[in-house]
MIDO-964677 format. One line per field, with one value per atom (N, C-alpha, C): atom name; x, y negated, z negated; residue in three letters; residue number from 1. Coordinates in steps of 0.2 Angstrom, whole numbers. Each point is the difference from the previous one (the first is absolute). Layout:
BEGIN
a <- [CA/...]
u <- [X/...]
v <- [Y/...]
w <- [Z/...]
r <- [ALA/...]
k <- [NUM/...]
This chain:
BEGIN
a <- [N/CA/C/N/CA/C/N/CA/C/N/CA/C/N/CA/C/N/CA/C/N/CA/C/N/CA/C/N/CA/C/N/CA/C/N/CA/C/N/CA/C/N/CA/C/N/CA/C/N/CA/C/N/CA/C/N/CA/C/N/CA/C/N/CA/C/N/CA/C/N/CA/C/N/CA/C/N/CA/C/N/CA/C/N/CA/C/N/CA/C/N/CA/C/N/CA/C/N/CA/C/N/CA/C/N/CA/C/N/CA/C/N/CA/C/N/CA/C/N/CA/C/N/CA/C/N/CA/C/N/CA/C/N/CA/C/N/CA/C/N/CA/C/N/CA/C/N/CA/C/N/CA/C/N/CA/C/N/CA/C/N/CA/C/N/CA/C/N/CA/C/N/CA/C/N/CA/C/N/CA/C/N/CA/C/N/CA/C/N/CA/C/N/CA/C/N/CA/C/N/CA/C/N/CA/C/N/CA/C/N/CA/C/N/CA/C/N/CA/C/N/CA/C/N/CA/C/N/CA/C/N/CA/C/N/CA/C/N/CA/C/N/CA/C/N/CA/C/N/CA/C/N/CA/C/N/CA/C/N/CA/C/N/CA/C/N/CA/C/N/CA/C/N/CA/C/N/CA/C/N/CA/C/N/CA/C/N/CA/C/N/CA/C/N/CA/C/N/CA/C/N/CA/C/N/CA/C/N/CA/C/N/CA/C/N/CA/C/N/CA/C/N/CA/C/N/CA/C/N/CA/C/N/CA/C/N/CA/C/N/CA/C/N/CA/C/N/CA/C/N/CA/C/N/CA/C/N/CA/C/N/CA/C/N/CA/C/N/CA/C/N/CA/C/N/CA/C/N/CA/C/N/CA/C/N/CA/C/N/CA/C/N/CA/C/N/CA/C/N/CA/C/N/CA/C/N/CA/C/N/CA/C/N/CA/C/N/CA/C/N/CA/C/N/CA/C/N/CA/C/N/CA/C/N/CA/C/N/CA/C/N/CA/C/N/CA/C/N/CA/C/N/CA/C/N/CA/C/N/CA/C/N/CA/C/N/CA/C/N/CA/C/N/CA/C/N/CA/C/N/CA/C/N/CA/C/N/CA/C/N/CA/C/N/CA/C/N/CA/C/N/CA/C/N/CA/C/N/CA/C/N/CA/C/N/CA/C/N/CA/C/N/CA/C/N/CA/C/N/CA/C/N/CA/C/N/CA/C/N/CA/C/N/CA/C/N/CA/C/N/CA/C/N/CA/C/N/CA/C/N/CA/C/N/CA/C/N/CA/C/N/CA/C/N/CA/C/N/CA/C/N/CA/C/N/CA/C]
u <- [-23/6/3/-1/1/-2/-4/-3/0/2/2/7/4/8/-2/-2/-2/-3/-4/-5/5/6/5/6/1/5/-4/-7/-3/1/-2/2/4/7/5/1/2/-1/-4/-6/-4/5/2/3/5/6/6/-1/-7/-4/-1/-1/-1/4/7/5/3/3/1/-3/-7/-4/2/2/-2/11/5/6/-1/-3/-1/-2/-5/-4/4/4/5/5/2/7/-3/5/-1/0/-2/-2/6/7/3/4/0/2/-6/-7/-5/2/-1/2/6/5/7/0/-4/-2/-6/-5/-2/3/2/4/5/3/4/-2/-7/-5/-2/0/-6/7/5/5/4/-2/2/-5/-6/-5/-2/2/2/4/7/3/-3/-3/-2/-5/-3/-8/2/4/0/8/-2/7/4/6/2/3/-4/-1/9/2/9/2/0/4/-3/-6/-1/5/-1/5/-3/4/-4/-5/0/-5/-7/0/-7/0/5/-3/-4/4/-5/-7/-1/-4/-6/1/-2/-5/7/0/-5/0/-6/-7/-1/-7/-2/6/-5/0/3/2/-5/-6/-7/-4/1/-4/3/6/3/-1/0/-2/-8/-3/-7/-1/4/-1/3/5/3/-6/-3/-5/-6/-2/-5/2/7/3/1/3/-1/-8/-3/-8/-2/1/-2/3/6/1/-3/-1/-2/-7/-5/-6/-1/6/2/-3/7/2/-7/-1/-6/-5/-4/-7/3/5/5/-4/6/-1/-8/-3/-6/-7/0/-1/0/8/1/-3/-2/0/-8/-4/-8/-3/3/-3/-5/0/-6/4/-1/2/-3/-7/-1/5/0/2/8/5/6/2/-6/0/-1/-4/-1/8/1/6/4/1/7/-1/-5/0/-1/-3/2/7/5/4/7/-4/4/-2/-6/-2/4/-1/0/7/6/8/1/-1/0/-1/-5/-2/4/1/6/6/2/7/-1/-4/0/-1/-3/1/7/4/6/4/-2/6/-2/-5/0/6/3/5/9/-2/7/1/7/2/-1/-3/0/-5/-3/-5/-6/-7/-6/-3/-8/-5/-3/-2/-6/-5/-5/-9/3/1/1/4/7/4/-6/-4/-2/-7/0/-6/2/8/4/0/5/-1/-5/-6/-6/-1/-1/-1/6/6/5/-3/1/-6/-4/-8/-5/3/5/2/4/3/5/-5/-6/-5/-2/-3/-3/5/5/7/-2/2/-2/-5/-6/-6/0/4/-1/4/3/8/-1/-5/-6/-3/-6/-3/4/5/2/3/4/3/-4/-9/-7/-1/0/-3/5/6/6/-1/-2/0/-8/-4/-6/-2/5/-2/6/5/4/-4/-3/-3/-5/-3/-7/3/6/3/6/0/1/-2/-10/-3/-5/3/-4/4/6/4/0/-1/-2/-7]
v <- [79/1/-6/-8/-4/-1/0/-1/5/6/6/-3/-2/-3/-3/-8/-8/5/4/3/0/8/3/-6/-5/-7/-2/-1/-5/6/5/2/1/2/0/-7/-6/-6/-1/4/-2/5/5/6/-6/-2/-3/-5/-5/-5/4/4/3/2/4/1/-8/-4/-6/-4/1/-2/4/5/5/-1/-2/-1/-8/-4/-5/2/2/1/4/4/4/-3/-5/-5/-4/1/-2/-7/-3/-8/-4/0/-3/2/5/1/-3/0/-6/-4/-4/-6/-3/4/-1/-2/6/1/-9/1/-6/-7/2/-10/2/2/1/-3/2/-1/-7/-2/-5/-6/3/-7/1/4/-1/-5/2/-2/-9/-1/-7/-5/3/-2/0/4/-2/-4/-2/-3/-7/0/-6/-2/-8/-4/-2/0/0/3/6/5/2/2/2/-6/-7/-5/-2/6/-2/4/-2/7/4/6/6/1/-6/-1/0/-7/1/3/2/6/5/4/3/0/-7/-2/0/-3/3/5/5/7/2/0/1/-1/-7/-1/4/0/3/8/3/8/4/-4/4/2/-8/1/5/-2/5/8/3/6/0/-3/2/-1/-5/2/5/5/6/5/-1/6/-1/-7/-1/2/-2/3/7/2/9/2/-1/3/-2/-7/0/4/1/7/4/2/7/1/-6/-1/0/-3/2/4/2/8/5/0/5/-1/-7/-1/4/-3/0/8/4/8/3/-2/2/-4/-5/-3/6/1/5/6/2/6/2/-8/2/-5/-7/-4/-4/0/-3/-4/-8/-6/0/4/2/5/6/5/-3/-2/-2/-6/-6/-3/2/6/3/4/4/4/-4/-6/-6/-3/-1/-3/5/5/7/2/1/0/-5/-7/-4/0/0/-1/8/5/5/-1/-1/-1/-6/-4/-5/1/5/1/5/6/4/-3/-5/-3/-3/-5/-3/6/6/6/2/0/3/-6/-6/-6/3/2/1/6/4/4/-5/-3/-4/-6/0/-3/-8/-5/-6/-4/4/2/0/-5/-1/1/4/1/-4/-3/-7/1/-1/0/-5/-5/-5/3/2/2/5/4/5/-5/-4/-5/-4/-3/-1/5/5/5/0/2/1/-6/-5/-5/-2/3/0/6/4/6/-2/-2/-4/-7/-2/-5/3/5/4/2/5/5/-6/-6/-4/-2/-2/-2/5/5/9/-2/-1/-1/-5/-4/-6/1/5/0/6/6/4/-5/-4/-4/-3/-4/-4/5/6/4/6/0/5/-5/-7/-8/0/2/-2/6/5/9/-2/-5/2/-5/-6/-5/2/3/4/6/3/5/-4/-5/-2/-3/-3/-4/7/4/7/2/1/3/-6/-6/-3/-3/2/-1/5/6/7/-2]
w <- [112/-3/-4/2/-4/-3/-4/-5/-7/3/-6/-4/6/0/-4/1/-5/-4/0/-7/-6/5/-6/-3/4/-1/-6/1/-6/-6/1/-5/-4/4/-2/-4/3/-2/-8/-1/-5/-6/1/-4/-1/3/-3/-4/3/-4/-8/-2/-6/-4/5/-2/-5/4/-1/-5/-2/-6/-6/3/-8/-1/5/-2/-4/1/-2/-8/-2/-5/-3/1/-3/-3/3/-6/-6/-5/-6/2/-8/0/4/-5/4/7/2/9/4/-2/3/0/-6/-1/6/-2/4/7/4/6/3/-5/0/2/-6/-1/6/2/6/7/0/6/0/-6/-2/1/-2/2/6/5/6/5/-3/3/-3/-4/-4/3/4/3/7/1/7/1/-4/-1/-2/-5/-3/2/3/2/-6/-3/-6/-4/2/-7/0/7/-4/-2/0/-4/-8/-2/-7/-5/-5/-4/-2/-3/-1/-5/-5/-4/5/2/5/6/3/3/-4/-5/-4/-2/-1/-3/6/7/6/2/-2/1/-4/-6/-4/1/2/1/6/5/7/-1/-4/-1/0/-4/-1/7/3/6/5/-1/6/-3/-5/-1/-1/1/2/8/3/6/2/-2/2/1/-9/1/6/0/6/7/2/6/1/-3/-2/2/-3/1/5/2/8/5/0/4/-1/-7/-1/3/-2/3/7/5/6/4/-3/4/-4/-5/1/1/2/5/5/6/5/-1/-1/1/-2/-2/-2/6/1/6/7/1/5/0/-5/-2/2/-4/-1/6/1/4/-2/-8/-3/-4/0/-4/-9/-1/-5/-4/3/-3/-1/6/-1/-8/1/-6/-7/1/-9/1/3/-1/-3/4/-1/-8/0/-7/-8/3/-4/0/3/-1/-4/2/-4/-5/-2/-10/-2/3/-5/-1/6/-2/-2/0/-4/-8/0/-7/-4/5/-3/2/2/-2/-5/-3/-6/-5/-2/-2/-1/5/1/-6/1/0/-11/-1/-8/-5/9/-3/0/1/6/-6/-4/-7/3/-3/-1/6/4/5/-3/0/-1/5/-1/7/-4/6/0/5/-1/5/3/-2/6/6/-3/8/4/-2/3/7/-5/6/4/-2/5/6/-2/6/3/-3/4/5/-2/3/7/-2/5/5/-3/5/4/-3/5/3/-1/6/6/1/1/5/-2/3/5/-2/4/6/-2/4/6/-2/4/6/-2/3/4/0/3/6/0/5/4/-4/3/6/-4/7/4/-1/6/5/-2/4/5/-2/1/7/-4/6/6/-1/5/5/-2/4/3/-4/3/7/-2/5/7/-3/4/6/-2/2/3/0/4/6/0/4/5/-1/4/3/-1/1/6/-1/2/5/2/6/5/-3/5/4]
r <- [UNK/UNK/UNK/UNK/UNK/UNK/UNK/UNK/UNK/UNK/UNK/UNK/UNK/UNK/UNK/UNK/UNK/UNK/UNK/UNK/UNK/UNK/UNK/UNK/UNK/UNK/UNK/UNK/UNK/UNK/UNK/UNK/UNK/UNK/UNK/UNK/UNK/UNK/UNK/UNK/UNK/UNK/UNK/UNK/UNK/UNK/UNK/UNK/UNK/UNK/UNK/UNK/UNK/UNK/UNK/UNK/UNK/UNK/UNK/UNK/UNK/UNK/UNK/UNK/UNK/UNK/UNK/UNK/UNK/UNK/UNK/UNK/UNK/UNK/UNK/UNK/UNK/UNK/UNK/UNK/UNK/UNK/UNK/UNK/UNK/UNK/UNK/UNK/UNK/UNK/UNK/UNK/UNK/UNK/UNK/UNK/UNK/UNK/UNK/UNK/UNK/UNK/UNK/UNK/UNK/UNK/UNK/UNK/UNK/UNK/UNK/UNK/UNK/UNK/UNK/UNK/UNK/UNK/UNK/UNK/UNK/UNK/UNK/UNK/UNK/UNK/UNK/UNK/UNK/UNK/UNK/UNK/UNK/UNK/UNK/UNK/UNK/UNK/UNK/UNK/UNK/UNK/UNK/UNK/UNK/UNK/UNK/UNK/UNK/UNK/UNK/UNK/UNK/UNK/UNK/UNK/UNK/UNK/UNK/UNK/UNK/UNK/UNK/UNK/UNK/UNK/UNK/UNK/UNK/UNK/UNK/UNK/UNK/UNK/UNK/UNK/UNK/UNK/UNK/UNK/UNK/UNK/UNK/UNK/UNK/UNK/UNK/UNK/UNK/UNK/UNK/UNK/UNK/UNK/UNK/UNK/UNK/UNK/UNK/UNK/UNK/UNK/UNK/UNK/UNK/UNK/UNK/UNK/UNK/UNK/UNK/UNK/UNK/UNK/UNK/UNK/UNK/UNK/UNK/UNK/UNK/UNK/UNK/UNK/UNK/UNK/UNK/UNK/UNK/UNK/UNK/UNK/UNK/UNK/UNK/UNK/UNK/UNK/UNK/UNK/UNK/UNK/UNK/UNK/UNK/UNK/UNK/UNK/UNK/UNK/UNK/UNK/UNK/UNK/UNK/UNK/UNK/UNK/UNK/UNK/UNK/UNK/UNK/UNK/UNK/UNK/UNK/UNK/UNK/UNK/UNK/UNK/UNK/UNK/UNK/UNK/UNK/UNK/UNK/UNK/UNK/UNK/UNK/UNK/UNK/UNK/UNK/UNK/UNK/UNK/UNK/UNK/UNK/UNK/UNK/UNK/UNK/UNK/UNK/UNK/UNK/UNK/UNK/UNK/UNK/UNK/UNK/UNK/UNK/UNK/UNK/UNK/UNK/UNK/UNK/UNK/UNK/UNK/UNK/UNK/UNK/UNK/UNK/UNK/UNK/UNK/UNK/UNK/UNK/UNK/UNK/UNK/UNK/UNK/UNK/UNK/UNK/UNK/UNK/UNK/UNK/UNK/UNK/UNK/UNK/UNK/UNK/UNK/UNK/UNK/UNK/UNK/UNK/UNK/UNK/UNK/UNK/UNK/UNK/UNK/UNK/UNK/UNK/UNK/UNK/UNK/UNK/UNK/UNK/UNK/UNK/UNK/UNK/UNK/UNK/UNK/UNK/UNK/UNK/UNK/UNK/UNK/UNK/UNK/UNK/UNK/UNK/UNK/UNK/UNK/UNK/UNK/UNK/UNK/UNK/UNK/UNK/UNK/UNK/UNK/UNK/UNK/UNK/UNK/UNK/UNK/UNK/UNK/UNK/UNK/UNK/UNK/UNK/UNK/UNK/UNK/UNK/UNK/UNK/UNK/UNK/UNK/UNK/UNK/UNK/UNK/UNK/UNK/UNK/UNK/UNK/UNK/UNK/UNK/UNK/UNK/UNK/UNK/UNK/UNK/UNK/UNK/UNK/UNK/UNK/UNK/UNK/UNK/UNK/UNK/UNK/UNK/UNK/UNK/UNK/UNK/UNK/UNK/UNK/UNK/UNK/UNK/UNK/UNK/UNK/UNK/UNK/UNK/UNK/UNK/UNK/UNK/UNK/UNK/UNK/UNK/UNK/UNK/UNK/UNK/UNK/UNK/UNK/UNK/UNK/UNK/UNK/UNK/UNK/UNK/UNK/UNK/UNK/UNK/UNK/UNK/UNK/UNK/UNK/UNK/UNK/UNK/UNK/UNK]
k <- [1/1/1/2/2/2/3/3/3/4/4/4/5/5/5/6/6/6/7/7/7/8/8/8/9/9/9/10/10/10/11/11/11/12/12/12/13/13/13/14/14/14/15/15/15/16/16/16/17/17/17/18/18/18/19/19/19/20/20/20/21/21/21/22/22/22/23/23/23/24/24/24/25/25/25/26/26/26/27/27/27/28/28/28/29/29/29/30/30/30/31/31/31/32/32/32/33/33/33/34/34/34/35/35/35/36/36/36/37/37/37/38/38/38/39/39/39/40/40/40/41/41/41/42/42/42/43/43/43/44/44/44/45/45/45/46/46/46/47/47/47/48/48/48/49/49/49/50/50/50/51/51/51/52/52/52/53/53/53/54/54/54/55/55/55/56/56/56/57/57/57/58/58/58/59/59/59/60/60/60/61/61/61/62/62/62/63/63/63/64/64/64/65/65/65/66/66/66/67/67/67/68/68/68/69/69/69/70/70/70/71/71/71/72/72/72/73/73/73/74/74/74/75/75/75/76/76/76/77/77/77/78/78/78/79/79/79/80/80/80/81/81/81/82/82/82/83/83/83/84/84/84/85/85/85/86/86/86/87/87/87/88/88/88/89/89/89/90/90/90/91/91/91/92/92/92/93/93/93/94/94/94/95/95/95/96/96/96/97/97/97/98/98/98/99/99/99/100/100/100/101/101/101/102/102/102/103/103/103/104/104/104/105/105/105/106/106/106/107/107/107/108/108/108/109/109/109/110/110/110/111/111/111/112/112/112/113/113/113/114/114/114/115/115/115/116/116/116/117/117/117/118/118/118/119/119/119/120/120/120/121/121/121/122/122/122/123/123/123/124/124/124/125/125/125/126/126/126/127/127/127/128/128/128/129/129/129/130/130/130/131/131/131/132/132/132/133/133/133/134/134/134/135/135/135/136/136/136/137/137/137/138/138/138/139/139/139/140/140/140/141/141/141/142/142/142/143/143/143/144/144/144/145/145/145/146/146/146/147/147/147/148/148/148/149/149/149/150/150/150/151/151/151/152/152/152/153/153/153/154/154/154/155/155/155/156/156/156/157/157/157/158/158/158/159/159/159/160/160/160/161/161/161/162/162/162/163/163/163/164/164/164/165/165/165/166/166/166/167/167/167/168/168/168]
């Protein structure tokens, strides 16, 4: 019965994960932008000692150089969710580390790719192959993430279990 729960949670979770890519993917150029540089200069101050004592020229100018990376690290983080929670629930579902890893990765290319698709109706908004390999690559670091937390958590029940079994 716990496992169907975590099943329906991850998937839930992967569904809002998509939700939230395709609201992102839906803002014209400059409410990204906006949103962006908003991010990218909170996170400027936090990172960098100084940064409130500069003026708003070089902040901006800051602001600029890091903006890029901060929006490609949005889409890589997004897809490692997304990659996530769908090995995650699919995993539960099959119990095969194959079959959960093509799902997860199938999944990210294809939404990946139908967002950048999308992003060619969305005014001021370029689809790029590159963003789509990011995601994907966010995906299969995500899926693996999954997997690795799979084992340790398989290893903890198993060594758990022998050490049970071996004090009866």
């Amino acid at each position: 019965m716990r496992k169907k729960i975590i099943s329906l949670i991850s998937v839930i979770f992967a569904v809002v994960c998509m939700i939230v890519i395709f609201r992102f993917s839906s803002q014209n150029c400059t409410d990204t932008n906006l949103v962006s540089h908003g991010v990218t200069s909170k996170l400027a101050s936090v990172i960098f000692s100084g940064y409130d004592q500069l003026n708003a020229e070089n902040q901006n100018l800051l602001t600029e150089q890091l903006n890029h990376f901060v929006r490609k690290m949005a889409h890589f983080s997004l897809y490692f969710i997304l990659g996530f929670m769908t090995a995650l629930s699919v995993f539960l579902a099959v119990h095969k580390y194959i079959k959960s890893f093509a799902a997860g990765v199938t999944v990210c290319f294809i939404y990946g790719s139908l967002d950048e698709i999308h992003q060619i109706y969305v005014p001021g908004r370029t689809p790029l192959v590159r963003d789509v390999i990011i995601d994907t690559a966010g995906g299969v670091c995500g899926i693996l993430f999954c997997f690795m937390m799979i084992s340790v958590i398989l290893n903890i029940k198993r060594v758990y279990t022998e050490k049970k079994t071996a004090s009866q």
